[in-house]
N, C-alpha and C positions, 0 to 999 in steps of 0.2 A: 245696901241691897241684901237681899234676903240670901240666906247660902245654898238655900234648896234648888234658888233658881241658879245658881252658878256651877253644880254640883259638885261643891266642896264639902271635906267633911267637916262635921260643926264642931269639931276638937282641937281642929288645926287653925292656928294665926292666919289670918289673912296673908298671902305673897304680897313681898315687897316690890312696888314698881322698877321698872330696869333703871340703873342710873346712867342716866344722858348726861352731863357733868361737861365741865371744860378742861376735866384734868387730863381726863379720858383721851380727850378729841385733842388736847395741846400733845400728847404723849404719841399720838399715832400720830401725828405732822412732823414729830420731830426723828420718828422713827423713817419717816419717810425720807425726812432729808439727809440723815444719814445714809441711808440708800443709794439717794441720789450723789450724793459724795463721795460716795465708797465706787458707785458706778463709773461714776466719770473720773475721778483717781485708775483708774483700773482704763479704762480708754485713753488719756492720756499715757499714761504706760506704755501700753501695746503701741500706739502709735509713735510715740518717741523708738520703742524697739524693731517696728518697723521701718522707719526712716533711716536707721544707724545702720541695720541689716543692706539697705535699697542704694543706697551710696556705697556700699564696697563692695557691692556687686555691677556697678557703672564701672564700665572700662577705661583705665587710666592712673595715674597717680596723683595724687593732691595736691604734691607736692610741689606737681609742675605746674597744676592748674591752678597753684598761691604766685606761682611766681610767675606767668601772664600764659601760662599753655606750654605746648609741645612746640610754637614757633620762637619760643624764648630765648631757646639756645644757653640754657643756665647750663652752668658747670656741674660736674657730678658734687663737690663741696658745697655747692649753693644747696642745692636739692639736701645734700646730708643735713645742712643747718637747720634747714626749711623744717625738715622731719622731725631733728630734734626740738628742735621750739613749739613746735606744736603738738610734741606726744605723739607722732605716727610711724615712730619706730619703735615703741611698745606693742607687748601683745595685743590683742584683741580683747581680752576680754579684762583688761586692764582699762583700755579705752572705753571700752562701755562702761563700765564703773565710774570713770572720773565723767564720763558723760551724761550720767544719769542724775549725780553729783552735781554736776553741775546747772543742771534744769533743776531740780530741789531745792538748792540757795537762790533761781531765779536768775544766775549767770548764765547768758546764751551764747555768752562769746562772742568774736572779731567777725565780721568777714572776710573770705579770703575774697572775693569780688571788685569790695568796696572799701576796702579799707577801715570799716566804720564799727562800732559795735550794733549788736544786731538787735539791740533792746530801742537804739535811736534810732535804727531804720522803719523798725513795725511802727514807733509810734509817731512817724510821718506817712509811713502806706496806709495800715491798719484801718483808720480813720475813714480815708477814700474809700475802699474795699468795701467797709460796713455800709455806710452811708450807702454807695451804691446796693447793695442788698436788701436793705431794710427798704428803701424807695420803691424797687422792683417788688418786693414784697405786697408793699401799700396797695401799686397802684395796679398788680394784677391779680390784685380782690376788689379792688373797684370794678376791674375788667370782666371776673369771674361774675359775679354781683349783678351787673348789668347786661352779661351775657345770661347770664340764667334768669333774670326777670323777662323778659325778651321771647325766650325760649317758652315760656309758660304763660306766657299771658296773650300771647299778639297768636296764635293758631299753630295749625302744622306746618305750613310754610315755614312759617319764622322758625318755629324750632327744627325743620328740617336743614334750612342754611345757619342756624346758630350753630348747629350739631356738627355740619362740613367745615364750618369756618374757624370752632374750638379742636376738632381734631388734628386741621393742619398745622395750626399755630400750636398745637404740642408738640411738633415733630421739625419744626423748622429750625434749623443750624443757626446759633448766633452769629458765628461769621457772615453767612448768606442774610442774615435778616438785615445783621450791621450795616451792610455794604450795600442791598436795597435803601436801607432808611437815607444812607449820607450822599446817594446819587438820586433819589425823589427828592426831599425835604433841604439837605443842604447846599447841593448843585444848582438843580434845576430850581426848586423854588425859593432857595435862599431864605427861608426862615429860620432856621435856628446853625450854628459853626456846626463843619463838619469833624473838626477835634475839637474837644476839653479846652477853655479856655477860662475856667474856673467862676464863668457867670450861672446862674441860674439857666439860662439857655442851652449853656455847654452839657449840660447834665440831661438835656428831655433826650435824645438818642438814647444816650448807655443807658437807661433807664428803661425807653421803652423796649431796647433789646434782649436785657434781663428779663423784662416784666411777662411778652407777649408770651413766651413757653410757655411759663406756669400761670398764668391764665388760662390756656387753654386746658388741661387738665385740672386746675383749680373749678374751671367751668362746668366739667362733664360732672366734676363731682355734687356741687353744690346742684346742679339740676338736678340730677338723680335724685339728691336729699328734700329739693323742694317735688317733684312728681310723687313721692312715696309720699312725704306729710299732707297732701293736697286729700287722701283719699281716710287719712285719719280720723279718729273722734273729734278730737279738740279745733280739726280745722271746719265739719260740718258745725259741730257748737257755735264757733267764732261769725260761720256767716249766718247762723241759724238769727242771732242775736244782731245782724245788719250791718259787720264789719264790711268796711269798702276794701276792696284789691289791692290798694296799697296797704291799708292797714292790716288785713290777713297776710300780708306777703314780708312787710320788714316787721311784723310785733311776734310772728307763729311759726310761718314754713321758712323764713331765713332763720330766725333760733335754732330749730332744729335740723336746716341742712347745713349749718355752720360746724355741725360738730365733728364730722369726716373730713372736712376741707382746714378747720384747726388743725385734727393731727397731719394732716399731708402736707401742712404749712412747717413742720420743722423739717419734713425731707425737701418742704422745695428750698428751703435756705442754703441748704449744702448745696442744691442744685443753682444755687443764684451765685452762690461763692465761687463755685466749680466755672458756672459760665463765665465770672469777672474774670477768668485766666486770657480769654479768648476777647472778652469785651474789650479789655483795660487797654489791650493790643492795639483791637483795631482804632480805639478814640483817643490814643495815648495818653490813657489815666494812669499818675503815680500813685497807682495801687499795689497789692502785694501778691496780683497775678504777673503783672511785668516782671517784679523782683524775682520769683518763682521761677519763671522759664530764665533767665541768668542767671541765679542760684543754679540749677540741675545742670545749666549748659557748663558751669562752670568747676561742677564739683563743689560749689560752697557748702558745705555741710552744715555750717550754725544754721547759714541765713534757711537752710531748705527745711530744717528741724523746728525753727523758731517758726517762720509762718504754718508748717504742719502743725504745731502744736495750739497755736492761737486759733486756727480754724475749728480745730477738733473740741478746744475749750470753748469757742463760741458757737458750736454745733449741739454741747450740753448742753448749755444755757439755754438757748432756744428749745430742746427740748424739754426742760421742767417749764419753762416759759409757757408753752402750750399746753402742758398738763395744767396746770394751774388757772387757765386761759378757761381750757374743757372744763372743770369742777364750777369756775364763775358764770359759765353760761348754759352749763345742764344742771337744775339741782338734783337732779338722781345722782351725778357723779358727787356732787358738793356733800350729801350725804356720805358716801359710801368711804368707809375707813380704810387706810392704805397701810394696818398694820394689821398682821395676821389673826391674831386672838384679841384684838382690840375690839370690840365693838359687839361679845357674843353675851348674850343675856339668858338670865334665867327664866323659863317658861314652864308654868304649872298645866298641866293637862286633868281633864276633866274628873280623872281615875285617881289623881292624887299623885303620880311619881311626877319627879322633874324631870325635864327633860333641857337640851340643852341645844 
């Protein structure tokens, strides 16, 4: 091309195109996962320090509560030995030390509860716990999904009891929802056990009572996202061109109202973990909400540390889990470099200086 029409000067080298490269783009993923690493090192942390902090400030001694409570009637020598075997008549901040120590080589220690180590107890709970999370997850994006299609396609009606029927259902108490679902469904109409009895069946309650919350806020949002894409460029294009309502609806306005309801997807997981404390209860699932409320009741300090710590670790993970989720299904984000100076190129402007 001619230079006169570019208005460059005719002395100067033509500019070098920017380099897109994969060394580039491998160097800011890995910058990023350092990030993520250093971040959530840094959350486990504070949470390990909170929990150590949150047990010596529960009223009581340990000591008595290793040795079956306040109705034990141990001896004051029992209790000294107790103390000493376990390092709880060291300072403080000695104990934190070997405590920190000891979540670092991956040792969680005994429980005083249970007698058991607290690495074979998570990974007989742990298990339950996920699973129930992850399901609840699933199936209140089916829920979300098909409340929001509903909502936008069938009139105002529809979307006006879609709208009443997602806002209740984000506000309604898993216990109350629990204890509706197992006196309709396992009572009265005897279709599926009213506790966990480790079938496929045992599992559609605790599930639908995780799920129904975050659906309903999964729902307000994904509507929102398809009512806003509906009035976009790419969605008149799509019908311009004779896409059918389904096909405008799962190829266009759910891509793009998928993107807000991903990221609220890693706070509803805490919020599916958090409710398994209450769920696990009422359907008597050996999950690591049961262990949790007998941990605290009991002063157990590994077991309460160890599943804080496992939540909190599998609270990271969900979150890059969704970052990564959003980049694969917006390419605007897929593009966009998650290292600071990674990705800035040189631009020639029409006067000759560079700019940058």
């Amino acid at each position: 091309m001619d230079r006169a029409l570019t208005g460059e000067p005719a002395g100067r080298p033509a500019p070098r195109p920017p380099r897109t490269g994969t060394r580039r783009g491998w160097s800011a993923w890995v910058l990023w996962g350092l990030r993520r690493a250093a971040g959530g090192i840094g959350v486990l942390w504070a949470v390990a320090t909170i929990v150590f902090v949150a047990i010596r400030l529960i009223p009581g001694d340990p000591a008595l509560a290793i040795l079956g409570g306040p109705g034990s009637q141990a001896s004051a020598q029992a209790v000294e030995a107790v103390r000493r075997e376990y390092g709880l008549d060291r300072p403080v901040l000695v104990q934190y030390a070997v405590f920190l120590g000891r979540l670092v080589t991956g040792h969680l220690g005994d429980s005083y509860a249970f007698r058991t180590p607290v690495s074979e107890l998570l990974a007989q709970q742990v298990p339950v716990t996920l699973t129930l999370a992850v399901a609840g997850l699933v199936v209140a994006w089916v829920l979300a999904i098909g409340a929001a299609w509903w909502s936008t396609q069938r009139g105002r009606i529809a979307a006006a009891l879609t709208g009443a029927i997602t806002v209740t259902a984000s506000v309604v108490p898993h216990f109350w929802l629990g204890s509706v679902l197992i006196v309709v469904f396992a009572s009265a109409l005897g279709w599926v056990p009213a506790v966990s009895d480790g079938s496929l069946r045992g599992w559609v309650l605790p599930v639908l009572t995780v799920a129904v919350p975050v659906a309903g806020y999964l729902a307000e949002t994904v509507r929102d996202g398809v009512v806003d894409a509906q009035r976009s460029a790419f969605a008149l294009a799509a019908r311009g061109r004779g896409e059918t309502r389904v096909g405008l609806f799962g190829r266009h306005l759910l891509r793009h109202a998928a993107l807000p309801g991903i990221a609220l997807s890693a706070w509803a997981f805490g919020s599916l973990v958090s409710g398994a404390v209450v769920v696990e209860s009422v359907f008597a699932l050996p999950g690591i909400g049961r262990a949790l409320v007998t941990a605290v009741t009991q002063r157990d300090m590994p077991l309460v540390a160890g599943i804080a710590l496992v939540s909190a670790a599998a609270y990271v993970v969900v979150l890059a889990v969704a970052d990564l989720v959003e980049r694969a299904v917006d390419p605007r984000t897929r593009d966009r470099r998650p290292a600071g100076r990674v990705g800035r190129v040189r631009v020639r402007t029409q006067g000759g200086v560079d700019a940058r």
